[in-house]
C-alpha positions in Angstrom: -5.1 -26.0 41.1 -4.2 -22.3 43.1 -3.2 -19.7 41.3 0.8 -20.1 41.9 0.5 -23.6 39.9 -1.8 -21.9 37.1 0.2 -19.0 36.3 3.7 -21.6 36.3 2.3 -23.5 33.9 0.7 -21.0 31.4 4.2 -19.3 31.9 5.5 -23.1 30.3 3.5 -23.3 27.6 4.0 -19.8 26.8 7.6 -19.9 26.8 7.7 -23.9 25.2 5.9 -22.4 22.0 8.2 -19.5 21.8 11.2 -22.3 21.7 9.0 -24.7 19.3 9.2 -22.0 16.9 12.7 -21.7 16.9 12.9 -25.4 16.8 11.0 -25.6 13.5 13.2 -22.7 12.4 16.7 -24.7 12.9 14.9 -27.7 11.6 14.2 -25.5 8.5 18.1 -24.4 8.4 19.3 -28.6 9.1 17.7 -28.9 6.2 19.4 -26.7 4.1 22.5 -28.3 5.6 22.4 -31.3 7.3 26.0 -31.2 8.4 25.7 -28.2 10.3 26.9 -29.6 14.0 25.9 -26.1 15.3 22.3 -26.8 14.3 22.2 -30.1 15.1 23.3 -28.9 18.4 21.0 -26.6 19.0 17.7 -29.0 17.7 19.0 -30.9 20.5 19.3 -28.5 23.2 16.0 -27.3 22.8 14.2 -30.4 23.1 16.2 -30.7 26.4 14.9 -27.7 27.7 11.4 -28.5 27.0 11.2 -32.0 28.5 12.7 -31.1 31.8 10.4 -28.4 31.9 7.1 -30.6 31.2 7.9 -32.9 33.7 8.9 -29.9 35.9 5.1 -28.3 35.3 3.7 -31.8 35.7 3.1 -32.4 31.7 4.4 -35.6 32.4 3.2 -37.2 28.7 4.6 -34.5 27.1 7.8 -35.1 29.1 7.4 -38.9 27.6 7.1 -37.6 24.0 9.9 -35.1 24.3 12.1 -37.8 26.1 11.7 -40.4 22.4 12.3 -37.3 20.9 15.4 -36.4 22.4 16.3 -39.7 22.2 15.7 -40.1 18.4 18.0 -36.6 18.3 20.7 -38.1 19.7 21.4 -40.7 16.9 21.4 -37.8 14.6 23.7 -36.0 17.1 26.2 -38.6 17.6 26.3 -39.1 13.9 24.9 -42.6 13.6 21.4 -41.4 11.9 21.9 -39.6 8.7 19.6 -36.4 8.3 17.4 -36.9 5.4 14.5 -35.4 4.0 12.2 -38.2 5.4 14.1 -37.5 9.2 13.2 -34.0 8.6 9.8 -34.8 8.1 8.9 -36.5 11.2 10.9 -34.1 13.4 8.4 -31.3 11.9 5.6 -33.3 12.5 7.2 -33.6 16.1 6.5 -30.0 16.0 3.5 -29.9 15.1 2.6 -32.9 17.7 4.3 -30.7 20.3 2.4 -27.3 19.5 -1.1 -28.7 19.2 -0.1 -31.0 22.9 0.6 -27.0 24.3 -2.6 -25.5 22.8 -4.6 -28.4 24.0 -3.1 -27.7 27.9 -3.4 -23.9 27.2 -7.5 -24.6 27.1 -7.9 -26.9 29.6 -4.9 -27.4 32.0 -6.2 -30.1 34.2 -6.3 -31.9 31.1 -4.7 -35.4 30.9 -3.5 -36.3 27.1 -2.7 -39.9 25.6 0.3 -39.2 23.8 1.1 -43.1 23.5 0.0 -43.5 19.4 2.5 -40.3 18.7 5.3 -41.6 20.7 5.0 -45.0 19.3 6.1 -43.5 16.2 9.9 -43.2 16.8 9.9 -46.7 16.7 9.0 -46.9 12.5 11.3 -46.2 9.4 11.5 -42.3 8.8 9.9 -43.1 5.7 6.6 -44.5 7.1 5.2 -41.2 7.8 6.6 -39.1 4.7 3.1 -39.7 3.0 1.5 -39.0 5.9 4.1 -35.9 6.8 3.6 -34.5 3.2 0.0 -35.2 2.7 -1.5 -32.0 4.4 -0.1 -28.7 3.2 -3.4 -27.2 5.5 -1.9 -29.5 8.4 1.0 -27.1 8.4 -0.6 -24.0 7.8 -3.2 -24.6 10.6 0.0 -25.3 13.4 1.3 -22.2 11.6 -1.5 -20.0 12.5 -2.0 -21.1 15.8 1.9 -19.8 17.0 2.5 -17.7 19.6 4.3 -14.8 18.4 7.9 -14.7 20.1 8.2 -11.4 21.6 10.2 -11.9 23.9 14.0 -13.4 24.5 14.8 -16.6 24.1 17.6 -18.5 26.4 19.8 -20.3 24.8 22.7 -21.0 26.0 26.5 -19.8 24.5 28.5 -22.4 22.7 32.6 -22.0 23.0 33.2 -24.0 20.1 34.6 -22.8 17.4 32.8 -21.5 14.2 33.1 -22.7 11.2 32.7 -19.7 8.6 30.0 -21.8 6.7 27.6 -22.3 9.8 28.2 -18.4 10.8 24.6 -17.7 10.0 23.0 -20.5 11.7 25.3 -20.0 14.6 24.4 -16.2 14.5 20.4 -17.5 14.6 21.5 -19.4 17.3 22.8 -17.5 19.6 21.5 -14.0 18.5 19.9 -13.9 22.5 23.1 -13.8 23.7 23.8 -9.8 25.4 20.9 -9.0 23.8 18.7 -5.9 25.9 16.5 -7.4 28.6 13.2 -7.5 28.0 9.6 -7.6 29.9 6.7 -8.9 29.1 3.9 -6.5 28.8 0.2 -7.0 28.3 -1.5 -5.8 25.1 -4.4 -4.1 26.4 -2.2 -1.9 28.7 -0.2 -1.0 25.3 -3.1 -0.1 23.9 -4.4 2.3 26.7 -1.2 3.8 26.1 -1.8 4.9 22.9 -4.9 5.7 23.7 -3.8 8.2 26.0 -1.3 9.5 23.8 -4.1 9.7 20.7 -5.8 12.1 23.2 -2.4 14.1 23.6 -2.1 14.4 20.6 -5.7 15.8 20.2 -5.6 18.2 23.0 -2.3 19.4 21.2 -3.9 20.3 17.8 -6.3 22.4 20.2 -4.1 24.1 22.1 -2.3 25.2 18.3 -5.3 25.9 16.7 -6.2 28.1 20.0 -2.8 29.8 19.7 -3.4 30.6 16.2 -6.6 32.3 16.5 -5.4 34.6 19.4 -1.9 36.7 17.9 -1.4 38.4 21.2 -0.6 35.7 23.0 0.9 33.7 19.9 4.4 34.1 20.6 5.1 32.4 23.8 2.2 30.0 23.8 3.4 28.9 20.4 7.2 28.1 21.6 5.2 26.1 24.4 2.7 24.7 21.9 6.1 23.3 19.8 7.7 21.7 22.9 4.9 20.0 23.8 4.5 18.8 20.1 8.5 17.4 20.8 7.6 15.5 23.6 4.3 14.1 22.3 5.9 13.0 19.6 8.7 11.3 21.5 5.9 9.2 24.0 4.3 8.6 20.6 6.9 6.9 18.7 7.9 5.3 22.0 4.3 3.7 22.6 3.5 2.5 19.1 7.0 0.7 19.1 5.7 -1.2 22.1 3.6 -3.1 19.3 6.2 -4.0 17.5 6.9 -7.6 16.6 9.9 -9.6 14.8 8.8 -10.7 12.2 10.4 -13.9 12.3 7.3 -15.8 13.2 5.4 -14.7 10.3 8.5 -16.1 8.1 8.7 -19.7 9.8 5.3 -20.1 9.5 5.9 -19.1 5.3 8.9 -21.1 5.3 7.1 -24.4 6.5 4.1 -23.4 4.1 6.6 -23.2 1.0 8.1 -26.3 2.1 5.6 -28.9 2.6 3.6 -27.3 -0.6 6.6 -27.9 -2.9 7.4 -30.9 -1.2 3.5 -32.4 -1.5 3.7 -31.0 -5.7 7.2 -32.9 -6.5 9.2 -29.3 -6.4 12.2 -28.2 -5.9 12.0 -24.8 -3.9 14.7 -23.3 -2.0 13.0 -20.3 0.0 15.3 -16.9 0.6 14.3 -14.2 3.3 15.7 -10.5 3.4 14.7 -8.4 6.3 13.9 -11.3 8.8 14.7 -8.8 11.4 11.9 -6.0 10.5 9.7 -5.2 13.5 5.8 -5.3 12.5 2.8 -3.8 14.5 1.5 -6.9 16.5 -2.1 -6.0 14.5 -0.9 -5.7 11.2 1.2 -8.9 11.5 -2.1 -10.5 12.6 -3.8 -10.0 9.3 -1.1 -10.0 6.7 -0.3 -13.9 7.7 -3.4 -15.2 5.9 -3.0 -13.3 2.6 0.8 -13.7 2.1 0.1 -17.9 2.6 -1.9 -17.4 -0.5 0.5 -15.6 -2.1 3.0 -18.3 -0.9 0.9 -21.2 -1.9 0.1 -20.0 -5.4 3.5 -19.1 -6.0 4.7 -22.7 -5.2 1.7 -24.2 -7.2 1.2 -21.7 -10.3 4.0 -20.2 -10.5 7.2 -22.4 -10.4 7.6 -25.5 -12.4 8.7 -28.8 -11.8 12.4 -29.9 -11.5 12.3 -31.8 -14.8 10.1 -28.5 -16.2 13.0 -26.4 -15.4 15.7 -28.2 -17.0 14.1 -28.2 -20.5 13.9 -24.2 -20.1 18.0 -24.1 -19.2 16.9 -23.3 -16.1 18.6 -24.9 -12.3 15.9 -27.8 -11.3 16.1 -25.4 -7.5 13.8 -22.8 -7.5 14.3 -19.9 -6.2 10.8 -17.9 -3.7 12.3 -14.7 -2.1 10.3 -12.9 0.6 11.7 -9.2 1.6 10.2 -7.0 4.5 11.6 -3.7 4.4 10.4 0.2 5.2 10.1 2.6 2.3 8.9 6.4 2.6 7.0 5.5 5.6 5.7 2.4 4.5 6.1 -1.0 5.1 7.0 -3.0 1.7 6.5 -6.8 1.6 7.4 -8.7 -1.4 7.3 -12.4 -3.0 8.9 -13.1 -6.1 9.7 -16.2 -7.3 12.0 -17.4 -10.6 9.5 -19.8 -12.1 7.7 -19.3 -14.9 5.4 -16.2 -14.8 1.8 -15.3 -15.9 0.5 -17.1 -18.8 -1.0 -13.9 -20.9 -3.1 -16.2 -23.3 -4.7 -18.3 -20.4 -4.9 -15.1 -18.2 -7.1 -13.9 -21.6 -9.1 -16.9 -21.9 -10.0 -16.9 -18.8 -11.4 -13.6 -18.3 -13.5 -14.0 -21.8 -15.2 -16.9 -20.2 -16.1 -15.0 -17.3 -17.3 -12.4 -19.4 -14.5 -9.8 -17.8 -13.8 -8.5 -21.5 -15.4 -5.9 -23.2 -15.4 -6.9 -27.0 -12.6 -4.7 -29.1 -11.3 -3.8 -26.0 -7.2 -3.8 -25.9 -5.7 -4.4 -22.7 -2.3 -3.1 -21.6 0.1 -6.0 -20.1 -0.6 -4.6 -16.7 -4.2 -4.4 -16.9 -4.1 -8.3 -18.4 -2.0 -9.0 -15.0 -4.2 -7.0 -13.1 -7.4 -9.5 -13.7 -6.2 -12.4 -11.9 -7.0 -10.1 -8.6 -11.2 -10.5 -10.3 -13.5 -12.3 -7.9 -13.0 -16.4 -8.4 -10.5 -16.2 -11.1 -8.6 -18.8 -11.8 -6.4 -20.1 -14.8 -6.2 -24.2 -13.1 -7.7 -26.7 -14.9 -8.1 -28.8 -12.2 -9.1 -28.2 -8.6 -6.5 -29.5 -6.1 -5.9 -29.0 -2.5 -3.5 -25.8 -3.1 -5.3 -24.1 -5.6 -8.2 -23.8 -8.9 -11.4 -22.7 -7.1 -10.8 -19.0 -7.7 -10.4 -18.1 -4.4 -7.6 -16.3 -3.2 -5.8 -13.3 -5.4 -9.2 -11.7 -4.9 -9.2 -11.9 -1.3 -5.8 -10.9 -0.8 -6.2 -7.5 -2.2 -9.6 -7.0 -0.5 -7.7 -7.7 3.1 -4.4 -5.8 1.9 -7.1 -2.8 1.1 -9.1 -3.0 4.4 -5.3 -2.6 5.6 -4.8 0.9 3.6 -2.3 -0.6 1.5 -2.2 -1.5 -2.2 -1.0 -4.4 -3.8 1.4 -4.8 -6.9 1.7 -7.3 -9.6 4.9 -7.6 -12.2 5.5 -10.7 -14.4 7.6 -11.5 -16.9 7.1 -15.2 -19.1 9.9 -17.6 -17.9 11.3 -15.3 -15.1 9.2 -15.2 -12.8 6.5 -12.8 -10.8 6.8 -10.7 -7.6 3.8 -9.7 -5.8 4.7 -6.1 -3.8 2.2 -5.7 -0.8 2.4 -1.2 0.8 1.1 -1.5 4.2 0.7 1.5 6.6 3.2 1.2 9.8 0.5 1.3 12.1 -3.5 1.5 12.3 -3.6 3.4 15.3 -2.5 6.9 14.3 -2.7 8.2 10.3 -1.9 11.1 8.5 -4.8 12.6 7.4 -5.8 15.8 5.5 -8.5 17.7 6.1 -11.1 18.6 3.6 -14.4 20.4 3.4 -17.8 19.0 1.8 -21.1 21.1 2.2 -19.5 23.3 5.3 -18.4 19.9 7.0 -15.2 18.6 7.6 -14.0 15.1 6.9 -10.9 13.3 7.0 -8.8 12.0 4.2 -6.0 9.2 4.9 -3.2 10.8 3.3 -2.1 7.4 1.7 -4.6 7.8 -0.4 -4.1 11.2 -1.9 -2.1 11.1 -4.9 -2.0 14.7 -5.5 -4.8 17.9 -5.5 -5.0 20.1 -8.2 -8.0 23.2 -8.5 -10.5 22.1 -11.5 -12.3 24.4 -13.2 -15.9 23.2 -14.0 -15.0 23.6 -18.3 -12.4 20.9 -17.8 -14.9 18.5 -17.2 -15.8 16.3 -20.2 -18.7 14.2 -20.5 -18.1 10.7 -20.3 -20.6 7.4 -20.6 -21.5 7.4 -16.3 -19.1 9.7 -14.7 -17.1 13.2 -15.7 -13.8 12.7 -16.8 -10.7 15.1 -15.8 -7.7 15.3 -18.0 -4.2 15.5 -16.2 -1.3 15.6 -18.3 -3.3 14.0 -21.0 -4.7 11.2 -19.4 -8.4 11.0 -18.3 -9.6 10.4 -14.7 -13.4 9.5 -13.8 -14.5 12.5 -11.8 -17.0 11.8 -9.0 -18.1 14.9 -6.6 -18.1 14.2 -2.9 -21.6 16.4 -2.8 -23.4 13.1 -4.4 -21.4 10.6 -3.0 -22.4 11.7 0.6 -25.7 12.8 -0.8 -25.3 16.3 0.1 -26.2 17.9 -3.7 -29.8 18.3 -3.6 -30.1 21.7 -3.3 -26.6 22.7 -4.3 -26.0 22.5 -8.1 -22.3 23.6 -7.5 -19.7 21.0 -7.8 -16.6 21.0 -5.6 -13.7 23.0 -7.4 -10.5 21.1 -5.8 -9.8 17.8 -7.5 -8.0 14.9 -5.6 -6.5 12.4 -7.4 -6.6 8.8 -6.0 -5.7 5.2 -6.3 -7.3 1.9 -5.5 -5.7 -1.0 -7.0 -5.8 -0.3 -11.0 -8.5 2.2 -10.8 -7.5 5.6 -10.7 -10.4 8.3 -10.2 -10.5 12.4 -8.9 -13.2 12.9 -5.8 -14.3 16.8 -6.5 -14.6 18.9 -2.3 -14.8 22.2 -1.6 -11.8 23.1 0.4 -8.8 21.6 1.9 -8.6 22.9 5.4 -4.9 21.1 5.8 -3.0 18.4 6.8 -2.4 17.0 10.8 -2.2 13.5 12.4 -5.1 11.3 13.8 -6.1 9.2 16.0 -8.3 6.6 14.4 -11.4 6.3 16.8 -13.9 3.5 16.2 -17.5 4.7 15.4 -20.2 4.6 17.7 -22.8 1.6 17.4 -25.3 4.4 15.9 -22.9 4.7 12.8 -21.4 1.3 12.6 -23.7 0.8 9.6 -22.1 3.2 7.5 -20.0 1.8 4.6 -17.2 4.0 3.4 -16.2 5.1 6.9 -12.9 3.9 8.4 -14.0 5.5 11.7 -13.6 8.7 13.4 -11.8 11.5 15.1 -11.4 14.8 16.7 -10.3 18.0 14.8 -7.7 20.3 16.1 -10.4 22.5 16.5 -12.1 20.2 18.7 -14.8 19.0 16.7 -15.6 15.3 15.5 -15.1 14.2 11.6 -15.6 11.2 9.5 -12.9 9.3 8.1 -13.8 8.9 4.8 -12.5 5.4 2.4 -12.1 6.9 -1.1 -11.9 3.5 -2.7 -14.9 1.9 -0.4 -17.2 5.2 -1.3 -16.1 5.2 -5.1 -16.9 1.3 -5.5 -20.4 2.1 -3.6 -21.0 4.8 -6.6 -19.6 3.2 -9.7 -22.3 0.1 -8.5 -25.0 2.6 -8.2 -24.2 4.3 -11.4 
């Protein structure tokens, strides 16, 4: 094979999984409305495009598959197959047939793959495979995770019908391509030596400043230039990181299909809602949300919302109702999942945690704090262990990766509403706010996302407490811990650190004592050398405006090293 036929046909299978996720998507929609001729259309026109492609790349048995396809499509088309639940079934597993047939060729593509048992299935009853369709809730998710994320514009072609004002949003998903910007493709690792570069503009910036600062005579004109260069960095800046920017659309298909064959495989009723579909998401961040939000997903379908007949004793519609919104907030990024089912069961939540030996004896819990422990290590309230859900892992490693993200996690539940799970996540990983502080006459690096606010602390405001100091701000006490010890600096310096800093991670709230705060600038996040990878509390490093190198400290990671020393 040269090099001309390689790159045709990994341009193929590139651009067939982009249109196999908007396949499953429409499919998703048909669903919803299986009248919908604009859909329908559309399932059909896709499945067009790919098997004249195969054949045209030399995929010939995928060409066969996409052919019975197409032709079982066109019943549906023409009106003579109704869509039901069981058709919609076997044209997902179609999809999934078609997107593990393009991975296969993507590995090896001189392969030659028997597609003869898969095709044969067109000629059964729709209902012969709904067992087999609905069996696997991890069938879906693993097709899911193995989606190529489409970046890039998709051609569809226009329709001149006429739209009907109930299929405007489906015809809008449809045809959204249409005069939309052009578009190239553009490989990661060259957007990443992008940044790169600009990370070391914006270093060599911060010099120049802090140079222009420490010399007044010349303070006035280098400083206008020191300002315009700032402008422009800024501009190349913003206009690099949003090269790694991704809809987020293919992170909702793939929790669409999880919601639906998990409700569908536990007998319920779940109609699944999405606000912000268009949000753009750093490529990276995207990457390692996906896992954690299918558990949130999952467990809100299995814990969370009854059955139909469940939801009719309790008044309520026998449809329930999972709503995912992506949205920015104050310079975040703000994911939630809420559902309408039934919410956290306090008593079990309780019971539980006294097995596990979570609870202190005499200890009262606040509601929040009771919600909070379903986030413990291998909690879990099932009584039985199924497929979805009951062996205690998940809610515990969903914070831990929404952590290692520098985001927090929130919980609110209320007993037959519902719960919503709201996941903060930083924009991007790349460049952070930081401030500045000073430990021991060295400088380190605070994310500011996790400064909640600095105060000066005088050492008499320190009470004792059973392992730590305790700080009182606005009559509520904080567990003190001085950044001397925690970094092991304090053996010969009895003086504590008089500026308190008052942070967050998850429920815990705590103050970390330093000497100064030097101020606040941006950072570029380097990775640590392989002579300090083994340092725990350390998201990496960086280079100070005044040219030197500084840690970037992890509060929460440091704090949870102390409190298990204590």
């Amino acid at each position: 094979m040269d090099d001309f036929e390689k790159t045709l046909k990994l341009g193929f299978i590139d651009e067939a999984l982009q249109l196999i996720e908007e396949f499953e998507t429409l499919l998703l929609d048909l669903e919803q409305d299986a009248s919908s001729k604009e859909t329908i259309d559309g399932v059909f026109r896709l499945i067009h495009n790919i098997k004249g492609s195969s054949k045209a790349v030399g995929f010939d048995n995928l060409g066969a598959f996409c052919h019975e396809l197409e032709t079982y499509m066109l019943d549906i088309k023409n009106g003579t197959k109704k869509t039901t639940k069981a058709t919609i079934n076997k044209l997902l597993l179609s999809k999934d047939i078609m997107t593990k047939t393009l991975m296969s060729y993507k590995s090896n593509l001189d392969a030659v793959i028997d597609l003869s048992s898969e095709i044969s299935m067109f000629q059964h009853k729709d209902e012969e495979i709904v067992d087999k369709n609905e069996a696997s809730t991890k069938g879906a998710e693993a097709i899911a995770s193995s989606s190529v994320d489409a970046n890039a514009d998709l051609p569809v072609e226009e329709s001149t019908e006429v739209i009907d004002i109930k299929n405007f949003q489906n015809k809008k998903r449809l045809h959204a391509v249409v005069g939309a910007d052009e578009s190239v493709r553009v490989n990661l690792k060259r957007v990443d030596h992008l940044i790169n570069s600009v990370g070391e503009l914006v270093v060599l910036q911060a010099v120049l400043r802090e140079q222009v600062l420490s010399h007044s005579s010349i303070h006035s004109k280098l400083g206008r230039v020191s300002e315009d260069i700032g402008k422009i960095i800024k501009e190349v800046q913003d206009l690099s990181m949003s090269l790694r920017m991704v809809p987020a659309k293919t992170l909702i298909q793939k929790l669409q299909r999880i919601c639906r064959d998990t409700a569908s495989g536990l007998g319920k009723d779940v109609k699944f809602t999405i606000h912000g579909e268009d949000t753009e998401i750093d490529k990276t961040i995207l990457e390692l949300i996906s896992d954690p939000l299918v558990h949130l997903v999952r467990n809100a379908v299995d814990h969370g919302i009854e059955t139909p007949p469940e939801r009719e004793e309790q008044g309520k519609s026998p449809q329930a109702e999972l709503l995912l919104s992506i949205s920015y907030e104050g310079g975040k990024l703000l994911i939630s999942v809420k559902d309408n089912g039934r919410g956290l069961n306090r008593e079990r939540i309780l019971q539980k945690a006294k097995e596990k030996g979570l609870l202190k004896e005499g200890v009262e819990l606040s509601t929040q704090q009771i919600q909070e422990l379903i986030f413990a290590p291998g909690f879990s309230t099932k009584q039985q262990v199924t497929e979805v859900s009951g062996r205690g892992v998940g809610m515990d490693v969903v914070r831990t990766s929404v952590e290692n993200l520098g985001g927090q996690i929130e919980i609110s539940s209320e007993a037959g509403m519902g719960t919503e799970f709201v996941v903060r996540l930083p924009l991007t990983l790349a460049i952070i706010d930081g401030m500045v502080v000073r430990v021991s006459g060295q400088q380190f690096v605070l994310p500011l996302a996790q400064v909640a606010e600095t105060f000066k602390v005088e050492s008499g405001q320190i009470k004792e407490g059973q392992s730590h100091g305790l700080f009182c701000l606005r009559g509520k006490d904080f567990p003190v811990f001085d950044a001397k010890q925690m970094l092991h600096h304090s053996k010969n310096e009895s003086q504590q650190g008089n500026i308190g800093i008052l942070s967050h991670a998850g429920s815990f709230s705590f103050v970390v004592l330093v000497d100064d705060i030097v101020g606040q600038q941006q950072i570029v996040i380097k990775q640590m050398g392989y002579e300090l990878s083994h340092l725990r509390g350390y998201v990496g490093s960086a280079i100070l405006g005044d040219g030197k190198p500084a840690l970037i400290m992890d509060l929460a990671e440091l704090i949870e090293q102390e409190r298990l020393g204590a």
